[in-house]
PQR file with spaces between the fields and no chain letter, atoms N, CA, C, O and H, PARSE charges and radii, in Angstrom:
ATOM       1  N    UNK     1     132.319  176.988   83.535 -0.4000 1.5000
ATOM       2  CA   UNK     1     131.620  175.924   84.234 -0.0000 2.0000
ATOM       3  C    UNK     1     131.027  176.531   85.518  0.5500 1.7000
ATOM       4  O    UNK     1     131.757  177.090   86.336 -0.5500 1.4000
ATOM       5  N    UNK     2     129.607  176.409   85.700 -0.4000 1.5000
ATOM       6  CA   UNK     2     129.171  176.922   86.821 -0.0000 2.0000
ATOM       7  C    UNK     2     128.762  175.649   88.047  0.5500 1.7000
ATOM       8  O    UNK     2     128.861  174.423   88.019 -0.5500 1.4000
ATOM       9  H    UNK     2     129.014  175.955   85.035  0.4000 1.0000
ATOM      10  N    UNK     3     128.410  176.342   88.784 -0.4000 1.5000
ATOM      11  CA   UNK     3     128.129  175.205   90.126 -0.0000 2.0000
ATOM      12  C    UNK     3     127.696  174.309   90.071  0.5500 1.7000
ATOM      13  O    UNK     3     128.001  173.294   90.697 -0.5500 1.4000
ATOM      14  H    UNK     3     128.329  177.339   88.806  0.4000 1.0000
ATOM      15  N    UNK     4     126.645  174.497   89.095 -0.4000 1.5000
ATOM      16  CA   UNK     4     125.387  172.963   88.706 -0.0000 2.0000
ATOM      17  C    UNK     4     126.452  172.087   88.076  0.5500 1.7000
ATOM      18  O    UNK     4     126.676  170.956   88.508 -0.5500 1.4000
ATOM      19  H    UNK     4     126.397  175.321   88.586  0.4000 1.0000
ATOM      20  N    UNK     5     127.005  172.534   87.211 -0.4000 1.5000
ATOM      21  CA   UNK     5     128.036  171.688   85.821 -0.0000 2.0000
ATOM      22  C    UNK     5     128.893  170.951   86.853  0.5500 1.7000
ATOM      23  O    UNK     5     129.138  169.802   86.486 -0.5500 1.4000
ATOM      24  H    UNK     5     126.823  173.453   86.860  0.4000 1.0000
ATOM      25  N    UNK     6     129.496  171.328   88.212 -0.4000 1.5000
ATOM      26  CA   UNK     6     130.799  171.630   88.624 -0.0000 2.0000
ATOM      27  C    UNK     6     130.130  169.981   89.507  0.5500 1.7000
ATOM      28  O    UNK     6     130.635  168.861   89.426 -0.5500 1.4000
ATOM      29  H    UNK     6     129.297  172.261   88.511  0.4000 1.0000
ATOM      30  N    UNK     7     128.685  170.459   90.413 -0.4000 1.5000
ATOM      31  CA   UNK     7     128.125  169.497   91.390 -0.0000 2.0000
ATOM      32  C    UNK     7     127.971  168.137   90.164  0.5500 1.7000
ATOM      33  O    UNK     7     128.743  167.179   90.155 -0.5500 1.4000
ATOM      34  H    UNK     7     128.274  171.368   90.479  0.4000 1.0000
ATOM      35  N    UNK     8     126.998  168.288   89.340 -0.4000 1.5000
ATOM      36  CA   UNK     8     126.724  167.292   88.057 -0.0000 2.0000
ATOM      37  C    UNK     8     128.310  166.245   87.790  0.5500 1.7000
ATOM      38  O    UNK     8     128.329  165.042   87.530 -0.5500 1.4000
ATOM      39  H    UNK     8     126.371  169.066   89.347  0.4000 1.0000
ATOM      40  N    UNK     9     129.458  167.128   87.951 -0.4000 1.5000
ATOM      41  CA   UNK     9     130.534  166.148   87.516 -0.0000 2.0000
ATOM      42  C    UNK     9     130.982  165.860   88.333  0.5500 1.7000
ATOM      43  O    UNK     9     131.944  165.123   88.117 -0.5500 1.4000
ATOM      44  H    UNK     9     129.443  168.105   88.162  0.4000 1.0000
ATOM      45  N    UNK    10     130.741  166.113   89.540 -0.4000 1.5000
ATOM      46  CA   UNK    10     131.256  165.628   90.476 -0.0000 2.0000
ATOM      47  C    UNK    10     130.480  164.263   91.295  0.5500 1.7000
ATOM      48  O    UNK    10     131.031  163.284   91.798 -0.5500 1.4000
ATOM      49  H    UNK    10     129.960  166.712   89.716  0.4000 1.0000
ATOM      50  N    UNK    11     128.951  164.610   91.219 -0.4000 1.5000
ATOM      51  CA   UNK    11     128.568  163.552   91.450 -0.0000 2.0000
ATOM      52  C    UNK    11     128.554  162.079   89.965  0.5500 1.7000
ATOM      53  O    UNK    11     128.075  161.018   90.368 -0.5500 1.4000
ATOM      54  H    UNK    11     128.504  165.406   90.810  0.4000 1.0000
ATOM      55  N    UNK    12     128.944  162.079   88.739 -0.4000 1.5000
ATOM      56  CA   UNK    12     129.455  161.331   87.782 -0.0000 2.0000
ATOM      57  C    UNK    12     130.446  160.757   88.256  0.5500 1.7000
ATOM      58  O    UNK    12     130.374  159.554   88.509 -0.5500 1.4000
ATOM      59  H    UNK    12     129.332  162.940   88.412  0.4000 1.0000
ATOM      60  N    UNK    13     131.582  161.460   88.483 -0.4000 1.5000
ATOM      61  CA   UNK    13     132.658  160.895   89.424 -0.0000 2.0000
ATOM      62  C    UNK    13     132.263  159.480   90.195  0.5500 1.7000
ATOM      63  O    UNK    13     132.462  158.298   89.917 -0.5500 1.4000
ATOM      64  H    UNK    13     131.641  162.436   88.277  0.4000 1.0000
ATOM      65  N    UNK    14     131.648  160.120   91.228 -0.4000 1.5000
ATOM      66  CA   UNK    14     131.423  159.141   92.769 -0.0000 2.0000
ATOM      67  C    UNK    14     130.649  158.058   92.325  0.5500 1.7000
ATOM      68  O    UNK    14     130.933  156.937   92.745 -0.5500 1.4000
ATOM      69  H    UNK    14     131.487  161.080   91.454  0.4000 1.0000
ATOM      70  N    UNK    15     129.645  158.224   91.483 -0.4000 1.5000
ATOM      71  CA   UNK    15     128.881  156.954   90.338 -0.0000 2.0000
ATOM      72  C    UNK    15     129.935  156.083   89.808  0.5500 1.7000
ATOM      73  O    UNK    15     129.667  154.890   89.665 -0.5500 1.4000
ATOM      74  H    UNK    15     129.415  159.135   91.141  0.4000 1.0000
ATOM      75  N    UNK    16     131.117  156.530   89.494 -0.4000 1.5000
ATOM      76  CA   UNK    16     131.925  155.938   88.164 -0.0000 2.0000
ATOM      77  C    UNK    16     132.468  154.921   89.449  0.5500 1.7000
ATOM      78  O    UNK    16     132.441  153.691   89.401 -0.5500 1.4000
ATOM      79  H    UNK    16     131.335  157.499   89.611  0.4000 1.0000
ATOM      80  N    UNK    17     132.977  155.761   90.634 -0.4000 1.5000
ATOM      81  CA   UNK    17     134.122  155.174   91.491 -0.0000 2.0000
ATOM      82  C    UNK    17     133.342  154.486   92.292  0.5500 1.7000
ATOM      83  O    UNK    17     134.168  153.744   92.823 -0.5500 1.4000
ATOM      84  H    UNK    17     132.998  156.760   90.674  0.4000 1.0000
ATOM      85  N    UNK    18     132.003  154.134   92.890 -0.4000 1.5000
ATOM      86  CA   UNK    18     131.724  152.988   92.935 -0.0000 2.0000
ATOM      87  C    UNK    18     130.881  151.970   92.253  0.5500 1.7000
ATOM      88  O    UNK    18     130.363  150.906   92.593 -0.5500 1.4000
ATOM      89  H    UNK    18     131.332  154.737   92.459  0.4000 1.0000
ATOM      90  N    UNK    19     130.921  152.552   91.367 -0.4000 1.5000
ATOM      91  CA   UNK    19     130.775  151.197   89.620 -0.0000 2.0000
ATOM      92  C    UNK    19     132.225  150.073   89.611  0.5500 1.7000
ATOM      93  O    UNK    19     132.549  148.907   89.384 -0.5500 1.4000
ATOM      94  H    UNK    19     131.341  153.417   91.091  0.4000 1.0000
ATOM      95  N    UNK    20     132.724  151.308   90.008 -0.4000 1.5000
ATOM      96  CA   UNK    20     134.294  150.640   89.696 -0.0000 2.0000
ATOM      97  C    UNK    20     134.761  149.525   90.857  0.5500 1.7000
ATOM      98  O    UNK    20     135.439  148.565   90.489 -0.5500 1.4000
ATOM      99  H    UNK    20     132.461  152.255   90.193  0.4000 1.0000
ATOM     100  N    UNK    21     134.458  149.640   91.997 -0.4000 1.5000
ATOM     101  CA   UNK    21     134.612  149.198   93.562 -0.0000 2.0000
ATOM     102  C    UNK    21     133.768  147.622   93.220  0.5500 1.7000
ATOM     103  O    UNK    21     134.198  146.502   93.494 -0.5500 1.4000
ATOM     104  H    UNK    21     133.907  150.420   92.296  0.4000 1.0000
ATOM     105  N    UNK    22     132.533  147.954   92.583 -0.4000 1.5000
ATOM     106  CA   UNK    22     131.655  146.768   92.608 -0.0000 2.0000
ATOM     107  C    UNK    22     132.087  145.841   91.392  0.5500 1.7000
ATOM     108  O    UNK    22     131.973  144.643   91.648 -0.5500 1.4000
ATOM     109  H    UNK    22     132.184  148.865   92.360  0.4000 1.0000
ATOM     110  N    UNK    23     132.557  146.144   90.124 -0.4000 1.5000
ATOM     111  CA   UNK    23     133.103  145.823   89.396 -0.0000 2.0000
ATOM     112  C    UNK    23     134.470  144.509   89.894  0.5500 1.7000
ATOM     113  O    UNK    23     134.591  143.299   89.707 -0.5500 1.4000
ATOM     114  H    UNK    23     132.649  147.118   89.916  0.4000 1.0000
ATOM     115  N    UNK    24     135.380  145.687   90.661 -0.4000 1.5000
ATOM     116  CA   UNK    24     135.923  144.871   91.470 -0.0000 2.0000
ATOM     117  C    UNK    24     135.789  144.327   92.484  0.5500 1.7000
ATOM     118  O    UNK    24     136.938  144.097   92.861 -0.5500 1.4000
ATOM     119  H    UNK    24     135.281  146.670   90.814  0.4000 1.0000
ATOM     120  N    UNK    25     135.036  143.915   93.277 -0.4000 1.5000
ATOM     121  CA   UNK    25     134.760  142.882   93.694 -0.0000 2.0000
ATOM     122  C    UNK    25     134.102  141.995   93.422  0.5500 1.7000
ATOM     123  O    UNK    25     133.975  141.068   94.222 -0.5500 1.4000
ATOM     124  H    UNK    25     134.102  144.102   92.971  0.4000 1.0000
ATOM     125  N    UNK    26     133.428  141.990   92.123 -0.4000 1.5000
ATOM     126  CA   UNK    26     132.691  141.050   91.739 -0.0000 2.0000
ATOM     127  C    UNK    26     133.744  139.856   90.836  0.5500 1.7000
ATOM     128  O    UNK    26     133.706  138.656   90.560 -0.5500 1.4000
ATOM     129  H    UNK    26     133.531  142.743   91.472  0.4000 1.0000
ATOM     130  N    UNK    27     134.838  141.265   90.554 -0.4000 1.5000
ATOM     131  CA   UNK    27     135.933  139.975   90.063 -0.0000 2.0000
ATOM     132  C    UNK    27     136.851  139.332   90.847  0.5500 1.7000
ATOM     133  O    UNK    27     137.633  138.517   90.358 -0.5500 1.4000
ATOM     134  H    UNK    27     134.869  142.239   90.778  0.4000 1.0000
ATOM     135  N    UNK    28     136.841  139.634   92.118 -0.4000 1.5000
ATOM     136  CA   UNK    28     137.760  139.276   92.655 -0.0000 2.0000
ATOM     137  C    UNK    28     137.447  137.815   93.896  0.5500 1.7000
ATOM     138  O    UNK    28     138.117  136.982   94.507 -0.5500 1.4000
ATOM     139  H    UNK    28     136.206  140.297   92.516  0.4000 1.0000
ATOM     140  N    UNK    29     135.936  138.227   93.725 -0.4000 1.5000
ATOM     141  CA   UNK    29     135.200  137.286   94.953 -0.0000 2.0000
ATOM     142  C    UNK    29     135.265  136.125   94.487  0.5500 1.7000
ATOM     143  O    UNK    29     135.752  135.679   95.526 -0.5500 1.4000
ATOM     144  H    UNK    29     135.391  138.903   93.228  0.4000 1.0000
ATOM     145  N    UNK    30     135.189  135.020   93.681 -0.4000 1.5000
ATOM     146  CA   UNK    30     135.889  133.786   93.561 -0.0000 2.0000
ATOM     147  C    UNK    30     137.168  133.265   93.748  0.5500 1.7000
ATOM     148  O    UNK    30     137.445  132.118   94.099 -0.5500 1.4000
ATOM     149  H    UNK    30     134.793  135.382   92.837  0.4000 1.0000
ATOM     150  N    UNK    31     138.023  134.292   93.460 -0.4000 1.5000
ATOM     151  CA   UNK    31     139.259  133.924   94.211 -0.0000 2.0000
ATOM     152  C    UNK    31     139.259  134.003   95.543  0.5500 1.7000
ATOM     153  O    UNK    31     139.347  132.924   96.129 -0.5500 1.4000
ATOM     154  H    UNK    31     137.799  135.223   93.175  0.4000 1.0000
ATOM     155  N    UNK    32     139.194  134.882   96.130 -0.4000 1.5000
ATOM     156  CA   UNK    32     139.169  135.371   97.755 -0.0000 2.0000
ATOM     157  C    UNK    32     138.655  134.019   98.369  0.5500 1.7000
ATOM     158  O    UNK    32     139.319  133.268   99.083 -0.5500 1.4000
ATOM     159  H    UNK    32     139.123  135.759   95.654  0.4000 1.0000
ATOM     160  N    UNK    33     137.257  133.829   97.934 -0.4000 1.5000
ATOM     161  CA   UNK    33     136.231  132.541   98.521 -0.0000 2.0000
ATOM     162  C    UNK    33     137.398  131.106   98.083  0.5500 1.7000
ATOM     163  O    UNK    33     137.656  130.203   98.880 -0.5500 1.4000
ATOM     164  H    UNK    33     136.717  134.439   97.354  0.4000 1.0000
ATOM     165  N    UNK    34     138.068  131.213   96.413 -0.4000 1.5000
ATOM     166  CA   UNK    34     138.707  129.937   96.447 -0.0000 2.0000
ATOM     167  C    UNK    34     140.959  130.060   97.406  0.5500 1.7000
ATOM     168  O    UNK    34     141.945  129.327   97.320 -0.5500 1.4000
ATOM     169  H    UNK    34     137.859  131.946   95.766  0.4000 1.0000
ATOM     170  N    UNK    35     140.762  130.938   97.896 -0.4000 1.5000
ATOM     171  CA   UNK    35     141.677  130.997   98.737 -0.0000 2.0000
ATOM     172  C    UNK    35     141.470  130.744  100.373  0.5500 1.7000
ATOM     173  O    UNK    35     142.347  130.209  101.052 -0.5500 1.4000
ATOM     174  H    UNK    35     139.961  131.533   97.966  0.4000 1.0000
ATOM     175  N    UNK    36     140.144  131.217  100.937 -0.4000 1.5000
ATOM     176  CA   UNK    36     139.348  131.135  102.182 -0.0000 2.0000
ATOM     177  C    UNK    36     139.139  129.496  102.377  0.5500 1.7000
ATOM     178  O    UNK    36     139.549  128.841  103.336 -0.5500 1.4000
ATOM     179  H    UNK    36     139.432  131.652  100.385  0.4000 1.0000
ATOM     180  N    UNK    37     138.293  128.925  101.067 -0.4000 1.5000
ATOM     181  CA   UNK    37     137.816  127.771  101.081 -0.0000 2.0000
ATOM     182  C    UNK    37     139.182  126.790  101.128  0.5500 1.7000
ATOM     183  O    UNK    37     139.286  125.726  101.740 -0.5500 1.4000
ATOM     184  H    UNK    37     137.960  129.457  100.288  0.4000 1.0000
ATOM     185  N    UNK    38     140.039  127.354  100.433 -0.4000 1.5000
ATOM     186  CA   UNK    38     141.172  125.689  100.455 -0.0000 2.0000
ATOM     187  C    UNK    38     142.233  126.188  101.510  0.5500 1.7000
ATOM     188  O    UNK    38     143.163  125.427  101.775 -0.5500 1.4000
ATOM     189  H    UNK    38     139.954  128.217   99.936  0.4000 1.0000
ATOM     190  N    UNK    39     142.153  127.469  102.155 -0.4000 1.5000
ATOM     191  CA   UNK    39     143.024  127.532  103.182 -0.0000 2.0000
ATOM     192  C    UNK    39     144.172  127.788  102.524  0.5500 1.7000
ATOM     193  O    UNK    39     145.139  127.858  103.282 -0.5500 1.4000
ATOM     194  H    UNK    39     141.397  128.087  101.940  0.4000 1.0000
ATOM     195  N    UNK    40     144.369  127.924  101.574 -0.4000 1.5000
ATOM     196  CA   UNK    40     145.141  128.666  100.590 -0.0000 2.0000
ATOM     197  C    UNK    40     146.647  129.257  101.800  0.5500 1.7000
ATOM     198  O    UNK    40     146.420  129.909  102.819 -0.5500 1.4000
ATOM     199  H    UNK    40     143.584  127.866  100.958  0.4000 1.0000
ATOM     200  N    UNK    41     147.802  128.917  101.443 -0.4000 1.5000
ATOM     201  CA   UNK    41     149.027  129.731  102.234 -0.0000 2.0000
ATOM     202  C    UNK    41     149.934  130.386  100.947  0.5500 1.7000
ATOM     203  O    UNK    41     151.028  130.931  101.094 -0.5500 1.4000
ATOM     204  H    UNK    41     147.986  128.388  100.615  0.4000 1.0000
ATOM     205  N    UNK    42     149.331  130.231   99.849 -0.4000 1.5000
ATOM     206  CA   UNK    42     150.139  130.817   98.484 -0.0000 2.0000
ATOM     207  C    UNK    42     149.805  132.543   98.839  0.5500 1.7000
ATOM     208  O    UNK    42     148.784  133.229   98.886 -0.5500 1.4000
ATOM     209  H    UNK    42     148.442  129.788   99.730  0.4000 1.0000
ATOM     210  N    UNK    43     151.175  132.766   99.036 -0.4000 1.5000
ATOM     211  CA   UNK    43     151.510  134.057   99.730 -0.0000 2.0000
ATOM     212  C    UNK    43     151.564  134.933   98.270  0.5500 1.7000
ATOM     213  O    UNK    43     151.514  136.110   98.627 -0.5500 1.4000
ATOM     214  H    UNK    43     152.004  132.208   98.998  0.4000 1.0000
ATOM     215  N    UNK    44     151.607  134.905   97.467 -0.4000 1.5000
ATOM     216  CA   UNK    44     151.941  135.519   96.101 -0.0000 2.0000
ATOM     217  C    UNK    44     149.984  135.905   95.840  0.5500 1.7000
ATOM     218  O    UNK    44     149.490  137.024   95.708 -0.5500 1.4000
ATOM     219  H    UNK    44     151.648  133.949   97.177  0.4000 1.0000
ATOM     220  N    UNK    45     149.343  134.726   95.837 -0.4000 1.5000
ATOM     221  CA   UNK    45     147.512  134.781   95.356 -0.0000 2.0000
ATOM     222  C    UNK    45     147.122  135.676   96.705  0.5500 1.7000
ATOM     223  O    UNK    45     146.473  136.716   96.590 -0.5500 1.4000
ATOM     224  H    UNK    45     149.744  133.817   95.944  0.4000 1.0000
ATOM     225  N    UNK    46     147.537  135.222   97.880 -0.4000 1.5000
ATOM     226  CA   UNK    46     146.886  135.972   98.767 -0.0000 2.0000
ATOM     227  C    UNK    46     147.483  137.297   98.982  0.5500 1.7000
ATOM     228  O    UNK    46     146.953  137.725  100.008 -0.5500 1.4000
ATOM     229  H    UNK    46     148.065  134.378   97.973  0.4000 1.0000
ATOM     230  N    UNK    47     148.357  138.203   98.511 -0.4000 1.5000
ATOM     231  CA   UNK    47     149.282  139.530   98.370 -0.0000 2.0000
ATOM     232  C    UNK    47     148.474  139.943   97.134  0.5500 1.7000
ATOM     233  O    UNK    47     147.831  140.990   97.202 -0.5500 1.4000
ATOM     234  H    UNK    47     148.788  137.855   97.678  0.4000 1.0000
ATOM     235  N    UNK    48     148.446  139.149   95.911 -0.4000 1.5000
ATOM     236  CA   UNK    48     147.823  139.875   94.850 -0.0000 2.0000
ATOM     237  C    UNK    48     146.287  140.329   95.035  0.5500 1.7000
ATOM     238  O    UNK    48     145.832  141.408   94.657 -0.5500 1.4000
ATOM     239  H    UNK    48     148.968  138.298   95.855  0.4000 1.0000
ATOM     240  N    UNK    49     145.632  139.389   95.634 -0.4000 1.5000
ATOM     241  CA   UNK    49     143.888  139.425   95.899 -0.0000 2.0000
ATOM     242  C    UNK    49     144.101  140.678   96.854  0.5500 1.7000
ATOM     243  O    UNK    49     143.388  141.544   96.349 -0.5500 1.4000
ATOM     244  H    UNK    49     146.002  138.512   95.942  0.4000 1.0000
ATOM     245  N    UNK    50     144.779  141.271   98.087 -0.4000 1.5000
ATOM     246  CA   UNK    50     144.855  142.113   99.020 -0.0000 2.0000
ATOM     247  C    UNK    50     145.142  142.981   98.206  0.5500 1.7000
ATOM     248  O    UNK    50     144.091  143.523   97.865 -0.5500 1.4000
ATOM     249  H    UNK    50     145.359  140.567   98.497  0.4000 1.0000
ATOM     250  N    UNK    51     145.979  143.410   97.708 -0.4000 1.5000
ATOM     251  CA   UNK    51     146.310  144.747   96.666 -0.0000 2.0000
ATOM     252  C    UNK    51     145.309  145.059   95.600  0.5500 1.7000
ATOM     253  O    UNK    51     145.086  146.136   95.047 -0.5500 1.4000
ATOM     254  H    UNK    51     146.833  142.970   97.984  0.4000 1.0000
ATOM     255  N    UNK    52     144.740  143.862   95.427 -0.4000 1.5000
ATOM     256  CA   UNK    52     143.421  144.382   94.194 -0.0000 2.0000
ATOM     257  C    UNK    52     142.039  145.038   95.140  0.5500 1.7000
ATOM     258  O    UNK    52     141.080  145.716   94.771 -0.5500 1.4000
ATOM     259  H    UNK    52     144.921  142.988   95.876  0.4000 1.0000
ATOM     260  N    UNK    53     142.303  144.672   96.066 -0.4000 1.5000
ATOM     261  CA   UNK    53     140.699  144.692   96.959 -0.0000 2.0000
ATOM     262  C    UNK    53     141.106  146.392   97.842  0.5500 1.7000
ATOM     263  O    UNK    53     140.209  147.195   98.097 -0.5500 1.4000
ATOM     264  H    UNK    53     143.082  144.122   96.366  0.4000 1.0000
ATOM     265  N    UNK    54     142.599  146.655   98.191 -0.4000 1.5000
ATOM     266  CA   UNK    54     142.787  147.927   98.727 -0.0000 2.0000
ATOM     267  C    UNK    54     143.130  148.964   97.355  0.5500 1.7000
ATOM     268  O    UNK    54     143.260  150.183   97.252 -0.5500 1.4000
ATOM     269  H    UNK    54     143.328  146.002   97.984  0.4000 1.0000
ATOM     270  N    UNK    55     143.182  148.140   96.650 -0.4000 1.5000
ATOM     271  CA   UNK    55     143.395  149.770   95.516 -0.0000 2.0000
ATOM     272  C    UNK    55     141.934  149.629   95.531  0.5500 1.7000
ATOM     273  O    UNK    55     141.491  150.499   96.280 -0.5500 1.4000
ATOM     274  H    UNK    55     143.076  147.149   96.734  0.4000 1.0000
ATOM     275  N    UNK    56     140.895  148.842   94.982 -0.4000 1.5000
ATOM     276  CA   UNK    56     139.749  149.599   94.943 -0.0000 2.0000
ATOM     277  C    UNK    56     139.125  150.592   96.196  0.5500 1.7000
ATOM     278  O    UNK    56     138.663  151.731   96.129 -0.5500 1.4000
ATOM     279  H    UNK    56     141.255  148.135   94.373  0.4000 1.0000
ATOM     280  N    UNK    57     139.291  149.759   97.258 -0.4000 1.5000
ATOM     281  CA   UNK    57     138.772  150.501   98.896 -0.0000 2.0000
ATOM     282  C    UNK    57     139.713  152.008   98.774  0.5500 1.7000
ATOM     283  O    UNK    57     139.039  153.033   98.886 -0.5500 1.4000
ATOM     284  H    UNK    57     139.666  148.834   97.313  0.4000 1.0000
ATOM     285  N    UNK    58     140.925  152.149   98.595 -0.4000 1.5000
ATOM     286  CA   UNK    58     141.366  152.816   98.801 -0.0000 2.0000
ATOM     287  C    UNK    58     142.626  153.741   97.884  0.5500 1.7000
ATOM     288  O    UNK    58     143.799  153.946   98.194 -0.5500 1.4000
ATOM     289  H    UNK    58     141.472  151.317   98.503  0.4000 1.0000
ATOM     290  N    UNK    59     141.773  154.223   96.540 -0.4000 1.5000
ATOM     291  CA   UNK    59     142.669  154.117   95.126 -0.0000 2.0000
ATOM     292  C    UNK    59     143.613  154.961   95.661  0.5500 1.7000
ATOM     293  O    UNK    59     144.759  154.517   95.726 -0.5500 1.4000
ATOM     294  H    UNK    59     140.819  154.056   96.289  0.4000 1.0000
ATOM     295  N    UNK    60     143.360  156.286   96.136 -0.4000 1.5000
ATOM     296  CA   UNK    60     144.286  157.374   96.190 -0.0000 2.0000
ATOM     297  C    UNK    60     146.076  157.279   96.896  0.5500 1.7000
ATOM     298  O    UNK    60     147.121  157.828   96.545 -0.5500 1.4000
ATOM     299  H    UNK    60     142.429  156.647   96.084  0.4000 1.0000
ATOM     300  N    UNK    61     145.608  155.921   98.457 -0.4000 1.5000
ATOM     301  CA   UNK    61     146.861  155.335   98.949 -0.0000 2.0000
ATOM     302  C    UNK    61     147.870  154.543   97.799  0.5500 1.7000
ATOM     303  O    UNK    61     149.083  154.688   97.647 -0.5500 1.4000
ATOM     304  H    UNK    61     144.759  155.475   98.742  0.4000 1.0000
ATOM     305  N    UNK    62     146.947  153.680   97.072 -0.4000 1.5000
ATOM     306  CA   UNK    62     148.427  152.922   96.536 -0.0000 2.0000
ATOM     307  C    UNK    62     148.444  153.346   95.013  0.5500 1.7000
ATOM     308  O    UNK    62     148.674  152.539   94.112 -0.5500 1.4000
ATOM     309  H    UNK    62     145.962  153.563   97.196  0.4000 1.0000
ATOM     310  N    UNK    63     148.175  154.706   94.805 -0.4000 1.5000
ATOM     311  CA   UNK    63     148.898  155.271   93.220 -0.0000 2.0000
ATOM     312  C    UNK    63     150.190  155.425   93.473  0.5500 1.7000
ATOM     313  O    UNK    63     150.550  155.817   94.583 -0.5500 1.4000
ATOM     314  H    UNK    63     147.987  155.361   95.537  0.4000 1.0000
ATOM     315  N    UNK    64     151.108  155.134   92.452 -0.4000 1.5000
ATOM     316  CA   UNK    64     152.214  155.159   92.429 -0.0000 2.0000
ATOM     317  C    UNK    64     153.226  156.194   91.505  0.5500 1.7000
ATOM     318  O    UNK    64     154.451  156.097   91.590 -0.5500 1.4000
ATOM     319  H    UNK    64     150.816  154.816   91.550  0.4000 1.0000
């Protein structure tokens, strides 16, 4: 694998990972908005929506 091959998959990568970012938030933004909107204190919806929205922002912190 030479440099071109090496740059080429690397920029595939960074395409995939924010395909993936927008992906998720596009699924996640009706909840968020229907937790914002009703003032929502369901600590379980609002913990799950936060963990879905920082693994995408930030996959590498919460692998386990």
């Amino acid at each position: 694998m030479d440099k071109k091959d090496i740059k080429e998959l690397g920029n595939a990568i960074v395409t995939l990972q924010r395909e993936a970012v927008k992906q998720t938030l596009l699924y996640w933004k009706p909840e968020v908005e229907r937790i914002i909107d009703t003032k929502s204190k369901d600590i379980n919806a609002i913990e799950h929506a936060l963990d879905a929205l920082c693994e995408a922002a930030f996959p590498r912190m919460f692998r386990r």
